[in-house]
LUMDRENFI-545477 format. One record per residue (C-alpha): residue in one letter; x, z, y. Coordinates in steps of 0.02 Angstrom, whole numbers, padded with zeros to 5 digits, always signed. Layout:
<pts>
AXZY ...
</pts>
This chain:
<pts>
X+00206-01411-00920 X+00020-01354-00926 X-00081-01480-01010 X-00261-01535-00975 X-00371-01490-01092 X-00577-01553-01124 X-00736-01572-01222 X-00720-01713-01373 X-00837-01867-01314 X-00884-02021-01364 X-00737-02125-01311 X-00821-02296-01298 X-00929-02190-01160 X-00803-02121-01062 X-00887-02140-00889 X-01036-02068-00927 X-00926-01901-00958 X-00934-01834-00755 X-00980-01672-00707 X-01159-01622-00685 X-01142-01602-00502 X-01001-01723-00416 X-00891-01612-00308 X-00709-01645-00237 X-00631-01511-00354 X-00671-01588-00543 X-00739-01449-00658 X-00659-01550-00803 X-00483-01654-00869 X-00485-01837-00869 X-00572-01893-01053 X-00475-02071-01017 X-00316-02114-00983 X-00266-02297-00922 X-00069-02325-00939 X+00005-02465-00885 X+00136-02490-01018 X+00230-02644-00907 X+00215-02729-00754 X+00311-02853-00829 X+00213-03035-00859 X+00242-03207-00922 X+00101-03271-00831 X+00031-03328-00676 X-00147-03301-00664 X-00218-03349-00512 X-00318-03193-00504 X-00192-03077-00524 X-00101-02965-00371 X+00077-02975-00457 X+00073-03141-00451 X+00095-03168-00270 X+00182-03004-00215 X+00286-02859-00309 X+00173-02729-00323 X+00310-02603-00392 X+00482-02621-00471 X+00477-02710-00639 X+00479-02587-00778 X+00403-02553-00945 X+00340-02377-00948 X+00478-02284-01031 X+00420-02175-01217 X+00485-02016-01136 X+00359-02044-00979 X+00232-02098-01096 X+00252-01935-01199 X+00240-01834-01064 X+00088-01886-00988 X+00009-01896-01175 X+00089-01717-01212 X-00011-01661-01046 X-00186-01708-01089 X-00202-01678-01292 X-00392-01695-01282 X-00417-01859-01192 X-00527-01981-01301 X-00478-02139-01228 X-00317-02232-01209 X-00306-02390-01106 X-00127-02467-01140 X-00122-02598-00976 X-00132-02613-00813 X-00064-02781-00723 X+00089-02847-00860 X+00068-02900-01022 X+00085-02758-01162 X+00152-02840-01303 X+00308-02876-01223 X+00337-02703-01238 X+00456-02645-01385 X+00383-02459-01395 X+00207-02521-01406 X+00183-02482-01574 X+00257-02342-01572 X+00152-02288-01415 X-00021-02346-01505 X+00043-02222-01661 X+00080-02072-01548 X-00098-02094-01489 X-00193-02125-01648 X-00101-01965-01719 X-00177-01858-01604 X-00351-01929-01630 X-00360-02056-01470 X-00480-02224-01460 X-00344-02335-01424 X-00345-02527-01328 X-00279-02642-01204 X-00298-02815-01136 X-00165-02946-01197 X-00143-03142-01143 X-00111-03178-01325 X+00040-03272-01290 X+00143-03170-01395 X+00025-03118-01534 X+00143-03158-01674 X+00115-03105-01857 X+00249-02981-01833 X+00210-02900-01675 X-00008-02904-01757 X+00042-02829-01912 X+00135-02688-01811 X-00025-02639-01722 X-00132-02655-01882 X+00011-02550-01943 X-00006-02427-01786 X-00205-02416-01800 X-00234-02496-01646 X-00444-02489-01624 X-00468-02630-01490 X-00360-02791-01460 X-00457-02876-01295 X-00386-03063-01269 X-00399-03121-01086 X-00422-03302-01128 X-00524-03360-00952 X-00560-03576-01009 X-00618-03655-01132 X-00495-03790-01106 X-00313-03822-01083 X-00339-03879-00899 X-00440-03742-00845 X-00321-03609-00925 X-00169-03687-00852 X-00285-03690-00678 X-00318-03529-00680 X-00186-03417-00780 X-00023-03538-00720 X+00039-03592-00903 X+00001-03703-01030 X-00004-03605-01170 X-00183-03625-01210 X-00165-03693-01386 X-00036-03571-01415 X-00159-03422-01391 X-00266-03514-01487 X-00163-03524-01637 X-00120-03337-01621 X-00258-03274-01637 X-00353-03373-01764 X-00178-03333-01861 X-00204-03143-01835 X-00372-03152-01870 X-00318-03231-02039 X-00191-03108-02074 X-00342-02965-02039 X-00437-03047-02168 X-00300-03076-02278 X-00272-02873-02261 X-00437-02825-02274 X-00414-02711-02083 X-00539-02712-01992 X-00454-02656-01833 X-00419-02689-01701 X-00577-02756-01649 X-00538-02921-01578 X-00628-02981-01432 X-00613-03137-01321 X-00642-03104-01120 X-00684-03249-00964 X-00664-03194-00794 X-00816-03251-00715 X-00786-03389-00579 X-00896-03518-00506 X-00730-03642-00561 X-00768-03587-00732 X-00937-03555-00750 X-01015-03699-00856 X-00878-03680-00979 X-00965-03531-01055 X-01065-03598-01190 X-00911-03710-01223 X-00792-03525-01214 X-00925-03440-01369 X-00881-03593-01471 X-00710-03574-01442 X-00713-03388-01489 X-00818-03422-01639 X-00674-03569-01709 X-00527-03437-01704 X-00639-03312-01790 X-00683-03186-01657 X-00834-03096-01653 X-00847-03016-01478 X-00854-03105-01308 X-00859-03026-01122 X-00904-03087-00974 X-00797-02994-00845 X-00838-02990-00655 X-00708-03052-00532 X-00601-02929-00436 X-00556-03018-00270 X-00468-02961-00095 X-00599-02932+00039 X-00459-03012+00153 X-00333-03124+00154 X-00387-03182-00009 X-00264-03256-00131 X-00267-03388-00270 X-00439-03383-00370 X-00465-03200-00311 X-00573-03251-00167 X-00753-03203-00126 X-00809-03396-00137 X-00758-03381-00318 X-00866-03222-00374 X-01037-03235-00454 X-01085-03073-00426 X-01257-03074-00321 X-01222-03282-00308 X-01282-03339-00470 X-01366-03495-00449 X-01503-03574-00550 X-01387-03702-00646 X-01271-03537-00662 X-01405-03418-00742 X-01446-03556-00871 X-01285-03563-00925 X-01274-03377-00957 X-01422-03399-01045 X-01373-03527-01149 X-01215-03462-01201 X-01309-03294-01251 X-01402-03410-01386 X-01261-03497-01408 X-01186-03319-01468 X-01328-03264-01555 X-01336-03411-01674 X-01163-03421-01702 X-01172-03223-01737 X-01040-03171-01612 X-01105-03030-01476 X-01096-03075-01304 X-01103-02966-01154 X-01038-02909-00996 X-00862-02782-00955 X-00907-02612-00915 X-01078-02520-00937 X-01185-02663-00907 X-01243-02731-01096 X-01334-02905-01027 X-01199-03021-00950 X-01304-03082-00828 X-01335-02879-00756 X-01163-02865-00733 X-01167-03010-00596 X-01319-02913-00487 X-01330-02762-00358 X-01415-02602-00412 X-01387-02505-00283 X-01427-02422-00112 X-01301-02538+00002 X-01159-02420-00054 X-01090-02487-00212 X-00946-02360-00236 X-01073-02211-00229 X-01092-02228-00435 X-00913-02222-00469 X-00844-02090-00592 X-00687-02148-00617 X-00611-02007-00503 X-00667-01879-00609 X-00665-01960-00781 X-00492-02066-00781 X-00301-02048-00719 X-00203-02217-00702 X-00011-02227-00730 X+00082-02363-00664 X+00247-02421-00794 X+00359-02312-00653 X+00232-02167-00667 X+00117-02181-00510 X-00022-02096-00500 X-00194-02204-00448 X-00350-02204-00437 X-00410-02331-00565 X-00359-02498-00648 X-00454-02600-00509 X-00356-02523-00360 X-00216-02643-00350 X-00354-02800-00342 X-00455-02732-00218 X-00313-02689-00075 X-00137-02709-00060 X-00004-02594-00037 X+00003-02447-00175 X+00044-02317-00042 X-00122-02352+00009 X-00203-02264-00139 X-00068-02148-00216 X-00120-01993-00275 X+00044-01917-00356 X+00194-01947-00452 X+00197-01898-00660 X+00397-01907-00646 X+00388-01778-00520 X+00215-01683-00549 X+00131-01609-00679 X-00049-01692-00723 X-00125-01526-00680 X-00047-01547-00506 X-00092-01700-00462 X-00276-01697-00534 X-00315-01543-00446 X-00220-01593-00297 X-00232-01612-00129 X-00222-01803-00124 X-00348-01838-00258 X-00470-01691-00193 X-00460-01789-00028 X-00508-01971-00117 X-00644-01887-00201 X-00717-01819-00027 X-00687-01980+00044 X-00805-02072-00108 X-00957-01960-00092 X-00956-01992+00104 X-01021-02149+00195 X-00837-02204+00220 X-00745-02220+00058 X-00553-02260+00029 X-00532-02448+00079 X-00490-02504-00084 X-00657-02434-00155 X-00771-02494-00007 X-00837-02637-00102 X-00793-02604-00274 X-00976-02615-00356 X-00979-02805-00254 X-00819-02844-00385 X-00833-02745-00529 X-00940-02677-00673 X-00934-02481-00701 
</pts>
């Protein structure tokens, strides 16, 4: 298969790495790659599309997909390893996070901690892993049960402060371990509460991530009335603010998902009135679903139901070459730089960070 080929870049600045001049037909390969290793859970988050619908058939992406899509696109800098299941349930995931760092790749993904074991941590200290991002989402037991389905709050808890030990104990200093609150107005004055709870189990890093939500027929926690973003109140702000000091004097950094540094920037409009218009995803990242579906970022399958709404190829039956230069995705990129994007990108900058 012909492989995709590109400039080294910073991985950490991925989207920034676009073309000088945004046309339909990319003048470059995808610098990131997002694959979503399972779409298996053990979970219920209430702000989470697989929870209330199968989105595809339940599958962990096998090694010999994996490897092919990897084997396709030798220069890409970044390596996402989720999408909407839980990666450490997956047995090849260390082996997956090895084939990557071999090759030079800036390698993370998001994990509910559930399963953080000191087996299954050693094995991605072991496999180089640079970024281990725990979706936590409460500060307490009730709110995590609330929002993700499970009690297993002080069991995350306990995993991580353990892997944090075992870091320490091994003198690694990766993964980078970093705690992450979906920001909702249920969950908003636990903030300052959420730093103190990152600083106990000895992590350093904590995001504030903005709320993906249906535009219709919302579901669960993912509804509008739940977003902060351009709703911030006064009594909301503050809180921001004082879990930013909060951070700062507990020496933990504290900011917001995405390009945004501030965590209170993240949760305001800076745009014209069309909010997808700064997207580079499109020409900067290809995302694999665990059966090898082709779309158009990680935030598609929040933002509008139905994947054969925004399927742009198939990597078990097209090369990457094919279906980045393709038709389909030549047509989604037209469709962004008009005045009516794809539906599921129509309000994206109202629910998400770039």
């Amino acid at each position: 298969m012909a492989v995709l080929t590109a400039e080294r870049a910073d991985p950490r600045r991925y989207h920034e790495v676009v073309p000088a001049r945004h046309d339909a037909e990319p003048t470059q390969p995808p610098v990131c790659l997002y694959l979503e290793t399972t779409n298996r859970c053990n979970l219920l988050c209430t702000t989470c599309p697989r929870t209330y619908e199968e989105l595809e058939p339940p599958a962990d992406m096998s090694f010999e997909l994996f490897k092919s899509i990897v084997d396709q696109s030798p220069n890409v800098q970044r390596a996402v390893l989720h999408g909407v299941g839980e990666p450490m349930l997956v047995k090849d995931l260390h082996r997956m996070v090895r084939y990557l760092k071999d090759r030079g790749v800036y390698v993370l993904f998001n994990t509910n901690g559930t399963v953080l074991n000191a087996k299954n941590g050693q094995a991605m200290i072991d496999a180089g892993l640079d970024e281990l991002r725990v979706s936590l989402d409460a500060a307490t037991a009730s709110s995590y049960k609330a929002i993700r389905g499970k009690n297993y709050f002080d069991r995350i808890l306990r995993n991580v402060r353990a892997f944090r030990e075992q870091q320490e104990k091994g003198g690694h200093d990766r993964p980078r371990v970093s705690a992450w609150l979906t920001g909702l107005k249920e969950t908003v004055d636990e903030l300052p509460a959420f730093v103190k709870v990152a600083a106990s189990i000895g992590v350093k890093e904590v995001y504030l991530q903005r709320l993906v939500f249906f535009e219709e027929d919302a579901i669960g926690m993912a509804r509008p009335d739940q977003a902060l973003y351009e709703k911030l109140t006064n009594e909301e702000t503050a809180k921001i603010d004082e879990a930013t000091a909060l951070a700062a004097e507990l020496g933990l950094s504290f900011s917001a998902s995405g390009a945004a540094s501030e965590p209170g920037m993240s949760l305001k409009r800076h745009d014209d009135g069309s909010p997808w218009s700064l997207c580079r995803r499109p020409w900067a990242v290809m995302y694999f679903t665990a059966n090898g579906r082709a779309l158009p970022c990680c935030i598609a399958p929040f933002s509008q139901r139905g994947y054969e709404n925004y399927t742009l190829g198939d990597a078990t039956q097209q090369s990457l070459r094919e279906i980045w230069e393709g038709a389909a995705y030549q047509s989604f990129r037209d469709d962004l730089l008009s005045d009516k994007p794809p539906a599921s990108c129509a309000n994206c900058g109202m629910r998400w960070s770039l």
